[in-house]
N, C-alpha and C positions, 0 to 999 in steps of 0.2 A: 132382351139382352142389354145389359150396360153399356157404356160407356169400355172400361176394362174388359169386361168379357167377350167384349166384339174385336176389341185390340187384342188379345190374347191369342185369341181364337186362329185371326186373321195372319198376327206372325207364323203360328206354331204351322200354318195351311204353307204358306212360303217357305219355312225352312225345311220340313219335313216331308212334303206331300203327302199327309198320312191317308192311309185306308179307314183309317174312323179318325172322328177327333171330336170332343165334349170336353168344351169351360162348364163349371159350373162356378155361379156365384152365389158361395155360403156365408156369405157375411150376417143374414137375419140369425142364423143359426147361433150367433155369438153374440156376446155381451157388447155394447156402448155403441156409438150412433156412426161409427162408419158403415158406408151402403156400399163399398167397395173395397175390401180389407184381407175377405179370406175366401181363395177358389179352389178348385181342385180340378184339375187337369186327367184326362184319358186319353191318350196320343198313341196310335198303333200306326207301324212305321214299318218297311222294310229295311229303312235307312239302321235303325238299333239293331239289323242283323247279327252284326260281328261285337255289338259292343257290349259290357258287363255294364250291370242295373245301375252303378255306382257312375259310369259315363256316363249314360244317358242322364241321368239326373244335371250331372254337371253341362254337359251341356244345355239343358233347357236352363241351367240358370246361368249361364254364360248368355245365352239368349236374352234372358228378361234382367241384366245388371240392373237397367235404371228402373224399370217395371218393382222390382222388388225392391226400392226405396222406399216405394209407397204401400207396400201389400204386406199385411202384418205374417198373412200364410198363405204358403201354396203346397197342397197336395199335390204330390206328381205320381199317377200310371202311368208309366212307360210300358209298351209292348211289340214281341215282335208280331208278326200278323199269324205264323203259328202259335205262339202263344197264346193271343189272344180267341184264335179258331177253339181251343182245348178250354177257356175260360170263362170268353161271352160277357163278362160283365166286373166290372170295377167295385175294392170293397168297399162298403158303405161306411160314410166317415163318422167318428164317434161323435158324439155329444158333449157339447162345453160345458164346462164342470161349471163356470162362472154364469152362465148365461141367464137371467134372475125372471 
């Protein structure tokens, strides 16, 4: 795990206490030589019980203000833990168009 990916990870475990939670660090996946740029997040939570997909998001990037200075993209899975019981698995992220 990174540097970012262990910080990520480690907030998202504090704020949320999730029932799952997976950084991934996709930055080889993309084009130019940051090793820490592009992750994708699966955060399943009781806590997004009551809240619409569009909260949740905000919140996690309410969470990571200064984190996303640095970070070109982040994919967010949000879930509630029914949800996620009916789905088991986060979708898989496309391919950069630029990556050479």
């Amino acid at each position: 795990m990174t540097n970012m990916e262990n910080h990520l990870k480690n907030q998202l475990d504090l704020a949320l206490s999730p029932s799952y939670c997976e950084v991934l660090n996709e930055s080889s996946q993309h084009s130019g030589p940051a090793t820490e740029s592009h992750f994708k997040i699966v955060v399943v939570s009781s806590n997004f019980d009551e809240m619409k997909l569009i909260d949740r998001h905000r919140f996690i990037n309410k969470l990571f203000v200064e984190e996303l200075k640095h970070i070109h993209a982040l994919a967010m899975h949000t879930y509630t833990p029914e949800e996620w019981q009916k789905r088991q698995t986060a979708p898989t992220s496309p391919e950069c168009s630029s990556k050479s």
